[in-house]
mmCIF file of the N, C-alpha and C atoms, coordinates in Angstrom:
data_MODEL
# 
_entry.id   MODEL 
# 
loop_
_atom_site.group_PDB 
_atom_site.id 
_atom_site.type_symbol 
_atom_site.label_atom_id 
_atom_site.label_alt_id 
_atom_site.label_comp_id 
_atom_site.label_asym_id 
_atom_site.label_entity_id 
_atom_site.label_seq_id 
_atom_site.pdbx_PDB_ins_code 
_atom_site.Cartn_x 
_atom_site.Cartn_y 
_atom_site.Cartn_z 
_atom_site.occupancy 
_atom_site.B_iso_or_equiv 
_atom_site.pdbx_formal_charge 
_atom_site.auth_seq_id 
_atom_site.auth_comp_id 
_atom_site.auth_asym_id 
_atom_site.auth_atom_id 
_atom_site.pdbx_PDB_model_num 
ATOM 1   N N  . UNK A 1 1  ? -132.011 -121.390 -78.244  1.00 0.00 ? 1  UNK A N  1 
ATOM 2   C CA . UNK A 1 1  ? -132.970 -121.191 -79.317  1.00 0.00 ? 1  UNK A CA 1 
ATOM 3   C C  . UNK A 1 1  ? -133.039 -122.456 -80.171  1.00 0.00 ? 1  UNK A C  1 
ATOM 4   N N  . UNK A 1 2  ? -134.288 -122.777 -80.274  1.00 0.00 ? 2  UNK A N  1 
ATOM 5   C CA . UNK A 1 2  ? -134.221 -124.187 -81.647  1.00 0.00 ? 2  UNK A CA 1 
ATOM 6   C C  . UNK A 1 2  ? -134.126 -123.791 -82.811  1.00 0.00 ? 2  UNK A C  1 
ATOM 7   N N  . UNK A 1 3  ? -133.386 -124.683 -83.624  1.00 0.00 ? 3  UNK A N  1 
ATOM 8   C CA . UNK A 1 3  ? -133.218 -124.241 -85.080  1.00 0.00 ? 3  UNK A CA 1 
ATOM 9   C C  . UNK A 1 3  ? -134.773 -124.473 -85.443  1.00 0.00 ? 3  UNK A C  1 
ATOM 10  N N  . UNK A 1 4  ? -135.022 -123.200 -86.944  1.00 0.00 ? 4  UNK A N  1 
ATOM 11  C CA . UNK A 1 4  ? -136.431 -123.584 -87.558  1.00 0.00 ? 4  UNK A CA 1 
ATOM 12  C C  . UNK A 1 4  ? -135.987 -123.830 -88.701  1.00 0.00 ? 4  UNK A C  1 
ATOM 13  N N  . UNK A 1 5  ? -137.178 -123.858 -90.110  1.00 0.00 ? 5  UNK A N  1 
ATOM 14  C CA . UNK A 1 5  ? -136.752 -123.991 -91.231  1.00 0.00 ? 5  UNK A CA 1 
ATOM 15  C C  . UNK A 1 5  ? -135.634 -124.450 -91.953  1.00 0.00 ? 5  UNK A C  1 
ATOM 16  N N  . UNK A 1 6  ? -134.696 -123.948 -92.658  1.00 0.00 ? 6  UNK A N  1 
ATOM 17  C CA . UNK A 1 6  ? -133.574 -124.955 -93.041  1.00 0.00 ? 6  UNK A CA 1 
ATOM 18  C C  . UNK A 1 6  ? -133.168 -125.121 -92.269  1.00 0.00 ? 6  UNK A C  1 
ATOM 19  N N  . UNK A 1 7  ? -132.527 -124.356 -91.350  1.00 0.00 ? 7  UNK A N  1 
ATOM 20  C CA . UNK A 1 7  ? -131.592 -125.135 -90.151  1.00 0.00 ? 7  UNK A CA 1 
ATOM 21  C C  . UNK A 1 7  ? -131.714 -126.015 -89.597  1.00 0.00 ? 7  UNK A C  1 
ATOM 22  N N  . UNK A 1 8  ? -133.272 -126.098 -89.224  1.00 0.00 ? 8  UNK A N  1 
ATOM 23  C CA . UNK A 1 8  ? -133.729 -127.336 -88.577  1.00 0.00 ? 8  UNK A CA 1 
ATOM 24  C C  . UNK A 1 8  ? -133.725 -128.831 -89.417  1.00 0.00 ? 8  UNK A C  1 
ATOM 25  N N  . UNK A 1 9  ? -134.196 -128.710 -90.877  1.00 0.00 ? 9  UNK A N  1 
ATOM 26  C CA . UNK A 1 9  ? -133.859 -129.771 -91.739  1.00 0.00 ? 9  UNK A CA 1 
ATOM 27  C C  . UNK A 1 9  ? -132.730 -130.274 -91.578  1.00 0.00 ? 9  UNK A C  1 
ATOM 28  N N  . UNK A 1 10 ? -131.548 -129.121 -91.586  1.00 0.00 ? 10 UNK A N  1 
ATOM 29  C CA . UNK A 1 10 ? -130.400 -129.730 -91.823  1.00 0.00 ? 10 UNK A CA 1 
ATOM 30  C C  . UNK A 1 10 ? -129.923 -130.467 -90.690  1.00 0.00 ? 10 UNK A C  1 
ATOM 31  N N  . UNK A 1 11 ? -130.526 -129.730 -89.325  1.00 0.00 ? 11 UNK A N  1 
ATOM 32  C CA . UNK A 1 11 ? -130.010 -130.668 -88.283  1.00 0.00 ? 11 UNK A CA 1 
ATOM 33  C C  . UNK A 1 11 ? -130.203 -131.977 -88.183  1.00 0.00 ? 11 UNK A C  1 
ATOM 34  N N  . UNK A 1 12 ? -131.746 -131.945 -88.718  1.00 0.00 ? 12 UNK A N  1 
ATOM 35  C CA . UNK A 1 12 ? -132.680 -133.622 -88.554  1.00 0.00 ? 12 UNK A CA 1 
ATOM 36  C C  . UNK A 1 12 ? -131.482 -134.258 -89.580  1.00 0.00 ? 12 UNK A C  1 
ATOM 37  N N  . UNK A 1 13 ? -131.348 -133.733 -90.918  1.00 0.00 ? 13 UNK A N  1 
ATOM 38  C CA . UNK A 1 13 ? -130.397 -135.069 -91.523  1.00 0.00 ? 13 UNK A CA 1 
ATOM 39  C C  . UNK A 1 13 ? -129.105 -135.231 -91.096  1.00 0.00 ? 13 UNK A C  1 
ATOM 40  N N  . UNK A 1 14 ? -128.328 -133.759 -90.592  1.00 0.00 ? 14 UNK A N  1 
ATOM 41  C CA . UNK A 1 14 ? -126.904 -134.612 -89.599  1.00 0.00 ? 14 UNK A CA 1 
ATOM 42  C C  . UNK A 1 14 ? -127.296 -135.549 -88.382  1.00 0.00 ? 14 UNK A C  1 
ATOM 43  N N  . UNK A 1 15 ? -128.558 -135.509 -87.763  1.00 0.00 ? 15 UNK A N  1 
ATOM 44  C CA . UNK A 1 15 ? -128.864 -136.200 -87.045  1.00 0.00 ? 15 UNK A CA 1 
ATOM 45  C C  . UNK A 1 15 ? -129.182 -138.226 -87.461  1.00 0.00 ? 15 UNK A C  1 
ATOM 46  N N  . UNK A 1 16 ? -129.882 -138.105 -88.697  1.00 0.00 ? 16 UNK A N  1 
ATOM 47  C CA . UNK A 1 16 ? -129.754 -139.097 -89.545  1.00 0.00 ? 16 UNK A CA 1 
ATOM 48  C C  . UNK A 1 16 ? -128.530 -139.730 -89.920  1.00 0.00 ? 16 UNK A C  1 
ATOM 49  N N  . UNK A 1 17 ? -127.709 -138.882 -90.445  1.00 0.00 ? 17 UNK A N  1 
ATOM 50  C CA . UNK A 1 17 ? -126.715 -139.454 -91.015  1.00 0.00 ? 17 UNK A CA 1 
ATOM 51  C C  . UNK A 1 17 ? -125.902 -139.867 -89.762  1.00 0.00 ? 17 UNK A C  1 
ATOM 52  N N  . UNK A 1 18 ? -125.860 -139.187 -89.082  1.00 0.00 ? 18 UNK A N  1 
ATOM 53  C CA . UNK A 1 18 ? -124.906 -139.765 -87.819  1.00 0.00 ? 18 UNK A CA 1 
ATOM 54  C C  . UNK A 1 18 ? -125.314 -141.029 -87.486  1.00 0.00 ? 18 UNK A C  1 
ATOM 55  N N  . UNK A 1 19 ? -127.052 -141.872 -87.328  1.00 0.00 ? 19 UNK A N  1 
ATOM 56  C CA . UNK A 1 19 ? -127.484 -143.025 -87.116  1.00 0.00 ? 19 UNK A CA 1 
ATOM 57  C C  . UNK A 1 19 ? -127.253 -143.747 -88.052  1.00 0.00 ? 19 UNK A C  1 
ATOM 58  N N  . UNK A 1 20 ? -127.238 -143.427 -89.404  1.00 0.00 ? 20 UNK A N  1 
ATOM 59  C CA . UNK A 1 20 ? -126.803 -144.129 -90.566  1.00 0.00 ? 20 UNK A CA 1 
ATOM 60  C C  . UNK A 1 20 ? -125.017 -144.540 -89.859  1.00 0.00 ? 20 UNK A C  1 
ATOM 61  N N  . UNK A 1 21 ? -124.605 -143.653 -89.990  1.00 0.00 ? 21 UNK A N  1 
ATOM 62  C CA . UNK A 1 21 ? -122.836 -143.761 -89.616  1.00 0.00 ? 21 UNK A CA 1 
ATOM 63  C C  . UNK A 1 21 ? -122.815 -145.094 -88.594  1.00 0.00 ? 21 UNK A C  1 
ATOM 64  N N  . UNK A 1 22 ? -123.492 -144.881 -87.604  1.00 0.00 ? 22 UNK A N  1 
ATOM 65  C CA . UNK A 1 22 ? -123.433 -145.852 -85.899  1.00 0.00 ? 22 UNK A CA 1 
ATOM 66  C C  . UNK A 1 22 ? -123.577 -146.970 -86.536  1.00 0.00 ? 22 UNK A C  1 
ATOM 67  N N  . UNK A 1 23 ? -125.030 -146.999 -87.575  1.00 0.00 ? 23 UNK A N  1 
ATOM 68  C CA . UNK A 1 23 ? -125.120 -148.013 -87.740  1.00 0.00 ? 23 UNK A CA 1 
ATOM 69  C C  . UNK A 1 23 ? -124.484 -149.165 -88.717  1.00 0.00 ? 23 UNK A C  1 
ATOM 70  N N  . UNK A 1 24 ? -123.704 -148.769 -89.423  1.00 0.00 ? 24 UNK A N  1 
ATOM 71  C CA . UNK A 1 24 ? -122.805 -149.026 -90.309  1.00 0.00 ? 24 UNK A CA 1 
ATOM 72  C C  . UNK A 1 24 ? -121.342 -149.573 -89.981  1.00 0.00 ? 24 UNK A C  1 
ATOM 73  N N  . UNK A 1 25 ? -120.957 -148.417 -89.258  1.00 0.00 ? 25 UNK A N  1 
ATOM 74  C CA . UNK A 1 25 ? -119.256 -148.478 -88.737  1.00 0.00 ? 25 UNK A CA 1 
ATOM 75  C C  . UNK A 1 25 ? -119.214 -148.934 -87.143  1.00 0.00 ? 25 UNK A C  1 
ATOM 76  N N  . UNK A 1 26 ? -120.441 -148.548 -86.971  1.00 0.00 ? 26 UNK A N  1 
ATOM 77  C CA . UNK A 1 26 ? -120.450 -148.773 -84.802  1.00 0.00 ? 26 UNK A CA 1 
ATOM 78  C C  . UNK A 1 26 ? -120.108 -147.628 -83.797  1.00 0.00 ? 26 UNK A C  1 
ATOM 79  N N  . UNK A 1 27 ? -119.815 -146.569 -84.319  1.00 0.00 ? 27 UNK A N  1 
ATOM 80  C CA . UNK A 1 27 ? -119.526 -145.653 -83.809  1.00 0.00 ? 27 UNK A CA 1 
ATOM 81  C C  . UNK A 1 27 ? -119.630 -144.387 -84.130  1.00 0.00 ? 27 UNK A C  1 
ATOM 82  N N  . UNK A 1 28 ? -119.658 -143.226 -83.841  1.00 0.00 ? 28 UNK A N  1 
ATOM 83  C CA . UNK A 1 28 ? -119.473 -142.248 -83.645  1.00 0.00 ? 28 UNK A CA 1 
ATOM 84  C C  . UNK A 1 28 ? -118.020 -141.655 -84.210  1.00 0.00 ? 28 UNK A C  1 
ATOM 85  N N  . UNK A 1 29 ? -118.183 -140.085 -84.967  1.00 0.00 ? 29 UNK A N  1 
ATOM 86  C CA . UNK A 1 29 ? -117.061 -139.899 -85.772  1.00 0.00 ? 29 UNK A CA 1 
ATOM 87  C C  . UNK A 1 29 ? -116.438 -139.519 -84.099  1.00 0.00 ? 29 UNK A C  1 
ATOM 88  N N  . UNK A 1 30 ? -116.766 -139.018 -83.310  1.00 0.00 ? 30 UNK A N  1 
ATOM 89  C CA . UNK A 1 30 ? -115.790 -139.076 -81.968  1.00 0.00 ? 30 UNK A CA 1 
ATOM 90  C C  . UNK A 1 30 ? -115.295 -140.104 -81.723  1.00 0.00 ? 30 UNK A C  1 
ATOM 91  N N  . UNK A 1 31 ? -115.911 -140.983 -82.091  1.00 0.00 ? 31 UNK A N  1 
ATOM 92  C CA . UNK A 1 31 ? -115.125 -142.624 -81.560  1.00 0.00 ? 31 UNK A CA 1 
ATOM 93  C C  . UNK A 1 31 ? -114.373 -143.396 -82.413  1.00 0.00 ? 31 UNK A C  1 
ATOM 94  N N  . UNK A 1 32 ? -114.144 -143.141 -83.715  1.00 0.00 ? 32 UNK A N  1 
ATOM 95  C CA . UNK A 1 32 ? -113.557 -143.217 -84.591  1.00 0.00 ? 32 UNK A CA 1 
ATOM 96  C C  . UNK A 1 32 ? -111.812 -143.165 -84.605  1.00 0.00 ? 32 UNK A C  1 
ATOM 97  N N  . UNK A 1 33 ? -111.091 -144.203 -84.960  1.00 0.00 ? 33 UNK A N  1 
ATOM 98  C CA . UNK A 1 33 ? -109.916 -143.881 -84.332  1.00 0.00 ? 33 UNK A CA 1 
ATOM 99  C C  . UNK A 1 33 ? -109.044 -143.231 -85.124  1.00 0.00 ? 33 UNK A C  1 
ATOM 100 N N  . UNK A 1 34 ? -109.681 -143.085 -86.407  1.00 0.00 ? 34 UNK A N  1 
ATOM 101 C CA . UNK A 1 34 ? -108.696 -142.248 -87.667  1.00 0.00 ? 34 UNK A CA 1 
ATOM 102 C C  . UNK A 1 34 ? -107.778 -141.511 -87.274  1.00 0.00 ? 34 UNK A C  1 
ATOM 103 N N  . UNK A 1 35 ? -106.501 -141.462 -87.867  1.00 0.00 ? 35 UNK A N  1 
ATOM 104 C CA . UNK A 1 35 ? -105.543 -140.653 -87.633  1.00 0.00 ? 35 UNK A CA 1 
ATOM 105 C C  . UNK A 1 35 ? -106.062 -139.005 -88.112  1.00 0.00 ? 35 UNK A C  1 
ATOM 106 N N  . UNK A 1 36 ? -105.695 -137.881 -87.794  1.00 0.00 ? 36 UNK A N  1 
ATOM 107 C CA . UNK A 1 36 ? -105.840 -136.854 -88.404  1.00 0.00 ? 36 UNK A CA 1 
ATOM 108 C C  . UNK A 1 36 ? -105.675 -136.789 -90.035  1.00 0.00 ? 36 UNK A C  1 
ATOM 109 N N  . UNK A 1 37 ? -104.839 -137.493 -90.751  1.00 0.00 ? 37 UNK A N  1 
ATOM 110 C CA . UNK A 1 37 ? -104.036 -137.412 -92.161  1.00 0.00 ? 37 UNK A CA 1 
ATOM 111 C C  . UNK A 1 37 ? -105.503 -137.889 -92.490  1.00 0.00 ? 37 UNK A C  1 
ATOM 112 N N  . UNK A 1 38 ? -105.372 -139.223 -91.881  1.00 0.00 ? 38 UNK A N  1 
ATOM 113 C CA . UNK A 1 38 ? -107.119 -139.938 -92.505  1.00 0.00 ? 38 UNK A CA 1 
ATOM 114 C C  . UNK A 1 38 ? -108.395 -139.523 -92.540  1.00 0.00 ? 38 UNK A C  1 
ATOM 115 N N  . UNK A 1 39 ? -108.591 -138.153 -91.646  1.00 0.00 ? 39 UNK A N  1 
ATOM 116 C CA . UNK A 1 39 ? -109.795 -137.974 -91.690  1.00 0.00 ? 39 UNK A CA 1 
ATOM 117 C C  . UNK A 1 39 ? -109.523 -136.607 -93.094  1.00 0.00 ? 39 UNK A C  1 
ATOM 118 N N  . UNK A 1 40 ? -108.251 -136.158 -92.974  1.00 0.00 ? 40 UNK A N  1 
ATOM 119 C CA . UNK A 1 40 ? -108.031 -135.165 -94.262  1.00 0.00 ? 40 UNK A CA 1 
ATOM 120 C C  . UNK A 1 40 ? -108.401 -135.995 -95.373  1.00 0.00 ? 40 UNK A C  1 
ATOM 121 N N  . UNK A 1 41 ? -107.910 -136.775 -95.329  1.00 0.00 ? 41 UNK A N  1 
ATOM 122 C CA . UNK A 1 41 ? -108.131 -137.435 -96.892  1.00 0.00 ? 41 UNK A CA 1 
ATOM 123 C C  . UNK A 1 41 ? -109.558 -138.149 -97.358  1.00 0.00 ? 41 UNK A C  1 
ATOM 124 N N  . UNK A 1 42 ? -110.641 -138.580 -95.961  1.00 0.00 ? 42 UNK A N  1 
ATOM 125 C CA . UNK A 1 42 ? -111.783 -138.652 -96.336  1.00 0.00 ? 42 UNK A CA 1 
ATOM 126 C C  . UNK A 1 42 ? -112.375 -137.905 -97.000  1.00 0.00 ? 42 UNK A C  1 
ATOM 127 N N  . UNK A 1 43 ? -111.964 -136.145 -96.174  1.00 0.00 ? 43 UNK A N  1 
ATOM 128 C CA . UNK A 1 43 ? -113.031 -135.045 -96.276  1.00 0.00 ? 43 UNK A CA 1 
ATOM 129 C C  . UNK A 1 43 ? -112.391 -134.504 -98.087  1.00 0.00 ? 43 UNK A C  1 
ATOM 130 N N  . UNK A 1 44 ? -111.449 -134.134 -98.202  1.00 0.00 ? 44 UNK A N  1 
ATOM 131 C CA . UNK A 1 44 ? -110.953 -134.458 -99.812  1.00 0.00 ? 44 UNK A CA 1 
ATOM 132 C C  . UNK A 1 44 ? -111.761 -135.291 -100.489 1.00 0.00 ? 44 UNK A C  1 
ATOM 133 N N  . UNK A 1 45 ? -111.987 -136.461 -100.604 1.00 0.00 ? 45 UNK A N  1 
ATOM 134 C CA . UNK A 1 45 ? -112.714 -137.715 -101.305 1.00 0.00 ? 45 UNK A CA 1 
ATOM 135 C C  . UNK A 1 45 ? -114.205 -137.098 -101.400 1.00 0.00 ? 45 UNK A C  1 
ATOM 136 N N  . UNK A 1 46 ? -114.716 -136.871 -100.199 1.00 0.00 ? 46 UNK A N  1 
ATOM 137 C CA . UNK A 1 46 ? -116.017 -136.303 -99.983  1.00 0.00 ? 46 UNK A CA 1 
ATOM 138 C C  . UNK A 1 46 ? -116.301 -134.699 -100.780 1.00 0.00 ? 46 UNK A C  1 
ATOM 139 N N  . UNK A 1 47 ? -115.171 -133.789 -100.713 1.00 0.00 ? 47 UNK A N  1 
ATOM 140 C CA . UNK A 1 47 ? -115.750 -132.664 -101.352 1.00 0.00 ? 47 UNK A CA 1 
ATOM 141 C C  . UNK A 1 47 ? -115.282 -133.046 -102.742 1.00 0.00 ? 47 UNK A C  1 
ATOM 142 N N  . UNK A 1 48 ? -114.542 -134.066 -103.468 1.00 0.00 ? 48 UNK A N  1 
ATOM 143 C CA . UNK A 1 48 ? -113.972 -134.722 -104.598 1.00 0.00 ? 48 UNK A CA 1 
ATOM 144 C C  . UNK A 1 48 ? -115.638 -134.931 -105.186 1.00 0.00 ? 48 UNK A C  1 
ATOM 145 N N  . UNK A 1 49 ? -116.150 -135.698 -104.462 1.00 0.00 ? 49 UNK A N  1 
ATOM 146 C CA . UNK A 1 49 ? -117.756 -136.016 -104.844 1.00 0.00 ? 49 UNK A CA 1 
ATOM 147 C C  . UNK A 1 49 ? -118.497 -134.778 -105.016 1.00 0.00 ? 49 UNK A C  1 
ATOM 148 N N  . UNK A 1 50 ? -118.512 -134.191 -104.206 1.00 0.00 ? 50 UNK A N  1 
ATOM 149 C CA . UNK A 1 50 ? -119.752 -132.506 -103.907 1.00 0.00 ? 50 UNK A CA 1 
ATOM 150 C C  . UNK A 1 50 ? -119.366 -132.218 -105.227 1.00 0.00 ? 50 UNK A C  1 
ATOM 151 N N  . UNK A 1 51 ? -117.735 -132.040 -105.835 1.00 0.00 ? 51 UNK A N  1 
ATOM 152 C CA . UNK A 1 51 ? -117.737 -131.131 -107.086 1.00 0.00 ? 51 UNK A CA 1 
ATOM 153 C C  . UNK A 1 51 ? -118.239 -131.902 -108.142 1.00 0.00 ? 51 UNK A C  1 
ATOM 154 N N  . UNK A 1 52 ? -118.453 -133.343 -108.196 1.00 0.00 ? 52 UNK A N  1 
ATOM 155 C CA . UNK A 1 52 ? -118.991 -133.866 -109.470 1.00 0.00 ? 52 UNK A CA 1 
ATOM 156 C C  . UNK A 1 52 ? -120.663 -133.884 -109.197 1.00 0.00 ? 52 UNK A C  1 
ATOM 157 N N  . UNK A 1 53 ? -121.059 -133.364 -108.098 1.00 0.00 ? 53 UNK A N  1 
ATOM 158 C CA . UNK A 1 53 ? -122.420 -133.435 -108.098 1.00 0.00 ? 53 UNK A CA 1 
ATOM 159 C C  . UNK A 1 53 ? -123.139 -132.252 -108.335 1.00 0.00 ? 53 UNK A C  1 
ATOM 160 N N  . UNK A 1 54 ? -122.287 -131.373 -107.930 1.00 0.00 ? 54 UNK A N  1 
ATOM 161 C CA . UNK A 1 54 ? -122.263 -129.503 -108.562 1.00 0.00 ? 54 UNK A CA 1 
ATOM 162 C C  . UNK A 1 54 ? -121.998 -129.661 -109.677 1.00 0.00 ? 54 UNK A C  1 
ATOM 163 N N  . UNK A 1 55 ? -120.887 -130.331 -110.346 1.00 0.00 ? 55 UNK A N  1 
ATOM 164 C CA . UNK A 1 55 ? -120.948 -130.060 -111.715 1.00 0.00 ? 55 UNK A CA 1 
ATOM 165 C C  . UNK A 1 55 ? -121.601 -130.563 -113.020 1.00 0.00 ? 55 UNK A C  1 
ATOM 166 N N  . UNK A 1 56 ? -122.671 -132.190 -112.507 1.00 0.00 ? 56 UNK A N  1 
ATOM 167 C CA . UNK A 1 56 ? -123.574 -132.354 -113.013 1.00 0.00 ? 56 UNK A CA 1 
ATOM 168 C C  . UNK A 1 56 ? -124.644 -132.059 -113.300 1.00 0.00 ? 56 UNK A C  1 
ATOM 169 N N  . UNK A 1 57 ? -125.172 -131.122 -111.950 1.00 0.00 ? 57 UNK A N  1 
ATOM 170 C CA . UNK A 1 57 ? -126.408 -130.653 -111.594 1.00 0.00 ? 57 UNK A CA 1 
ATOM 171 C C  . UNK A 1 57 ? -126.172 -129.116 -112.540 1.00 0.00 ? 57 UNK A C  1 
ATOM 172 N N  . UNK A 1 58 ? -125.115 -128.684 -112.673 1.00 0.00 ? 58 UNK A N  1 
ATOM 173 C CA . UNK A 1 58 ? -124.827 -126.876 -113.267 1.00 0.00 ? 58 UNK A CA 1 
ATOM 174 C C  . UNK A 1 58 ? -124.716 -127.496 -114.630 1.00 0.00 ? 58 UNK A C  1 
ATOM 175 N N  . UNK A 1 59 ? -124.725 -128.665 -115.180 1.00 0.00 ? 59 UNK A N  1 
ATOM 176 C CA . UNK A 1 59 ? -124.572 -128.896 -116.434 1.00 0.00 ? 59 UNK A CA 1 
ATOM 177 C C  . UNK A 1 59 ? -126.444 -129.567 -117.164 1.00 0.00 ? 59 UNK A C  1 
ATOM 178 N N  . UNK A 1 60 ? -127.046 -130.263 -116.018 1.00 0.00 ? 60 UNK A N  1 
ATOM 179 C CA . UNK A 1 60 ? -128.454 -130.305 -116.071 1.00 0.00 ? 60 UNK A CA 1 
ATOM 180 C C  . UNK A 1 60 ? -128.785 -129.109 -116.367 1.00 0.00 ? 60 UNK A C  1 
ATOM 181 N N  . UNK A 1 61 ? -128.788 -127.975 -116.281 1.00 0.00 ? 61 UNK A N  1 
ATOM 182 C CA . UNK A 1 61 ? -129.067 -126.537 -115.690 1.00 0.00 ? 61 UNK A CA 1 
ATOM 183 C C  . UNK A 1 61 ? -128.837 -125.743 -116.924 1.00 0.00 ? 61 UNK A C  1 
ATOM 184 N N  . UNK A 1 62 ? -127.759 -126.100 -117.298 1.00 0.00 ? 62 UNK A N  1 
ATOM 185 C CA . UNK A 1 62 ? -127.569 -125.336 -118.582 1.00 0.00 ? 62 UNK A CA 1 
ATOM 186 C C  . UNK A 1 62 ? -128.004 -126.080 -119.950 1.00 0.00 ? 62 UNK A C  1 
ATOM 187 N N  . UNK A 1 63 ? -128.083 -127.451 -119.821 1.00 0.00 ? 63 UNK A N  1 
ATOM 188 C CA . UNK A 1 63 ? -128.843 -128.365 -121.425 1.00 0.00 ? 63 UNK A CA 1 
ATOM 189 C C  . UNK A 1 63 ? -130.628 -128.087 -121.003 1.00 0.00 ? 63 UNK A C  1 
ATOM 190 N N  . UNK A 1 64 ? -130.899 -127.589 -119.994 1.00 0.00 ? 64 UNK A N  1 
ATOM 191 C CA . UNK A 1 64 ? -132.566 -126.980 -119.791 1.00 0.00 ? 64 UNK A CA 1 
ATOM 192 C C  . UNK A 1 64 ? -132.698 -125.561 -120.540 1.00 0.00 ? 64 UNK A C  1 
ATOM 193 N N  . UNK A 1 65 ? -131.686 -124.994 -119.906 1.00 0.00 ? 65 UNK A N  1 
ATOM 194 C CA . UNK A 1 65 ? -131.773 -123.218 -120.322 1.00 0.00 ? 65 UNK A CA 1 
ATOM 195 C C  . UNK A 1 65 ? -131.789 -123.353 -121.897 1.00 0.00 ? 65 UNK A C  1 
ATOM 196 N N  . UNK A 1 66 ? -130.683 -124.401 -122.618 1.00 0.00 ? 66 UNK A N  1 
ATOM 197 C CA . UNK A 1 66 ? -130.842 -124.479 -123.675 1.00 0.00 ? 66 UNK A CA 1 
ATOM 198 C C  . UNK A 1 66 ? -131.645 -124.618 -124.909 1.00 0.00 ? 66 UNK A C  1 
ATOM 199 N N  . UNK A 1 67 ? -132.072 -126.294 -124.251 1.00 0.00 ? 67 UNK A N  1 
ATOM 200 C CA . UNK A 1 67 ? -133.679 -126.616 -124.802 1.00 0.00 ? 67 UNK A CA 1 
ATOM 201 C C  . UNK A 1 67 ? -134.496 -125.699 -125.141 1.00 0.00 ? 67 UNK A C  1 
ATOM 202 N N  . UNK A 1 68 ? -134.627 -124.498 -123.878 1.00 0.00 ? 68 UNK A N  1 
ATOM 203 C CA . UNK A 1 68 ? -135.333 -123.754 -124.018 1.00 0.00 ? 68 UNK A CA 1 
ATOM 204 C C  . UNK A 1 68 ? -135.301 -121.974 -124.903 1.00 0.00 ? 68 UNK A C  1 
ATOM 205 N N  . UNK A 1 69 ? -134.563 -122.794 -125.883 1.00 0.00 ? 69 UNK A N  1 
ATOM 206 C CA . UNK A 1 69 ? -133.929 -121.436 -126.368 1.00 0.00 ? 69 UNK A CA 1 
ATOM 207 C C  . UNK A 1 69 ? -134.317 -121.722 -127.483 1.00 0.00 ? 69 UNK A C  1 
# 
């Protein structure tokens, strides 16, 4: 079955980002020689980011609701 709608977005940009990745580092996260510890501690760093981008965006969110009060 092909993904539609979001799914399908989301595939096109892991598909992106993976060419972004190649093209950057040269490889493929399969080809990548990171130790296991190292790829833990990327994905840490990376959801380290997600929470300051959740918690900027939930703080946009609430100085709107405000304004509007």
């Amino acid at each position: 079955m092909q993904a539609t709608g979001t799914e399908a977005r989301l595939c096109e940009m892991i598909a992106l980002r993976q060419q972004a990745g190649v093209k950057k580092y040269g490889t493929t996260l399969a080809g990548n020689p990171l130790s296991h510890r190292q790829w833990l501690v990327h994905a840490l760093e990376e959801s380290l980011d997600l929470s300051a981008y959740l918690m900027r965006s939930i703080e946009e969110i609430d100085r709107a609701a405000d304004d509007g009060k």
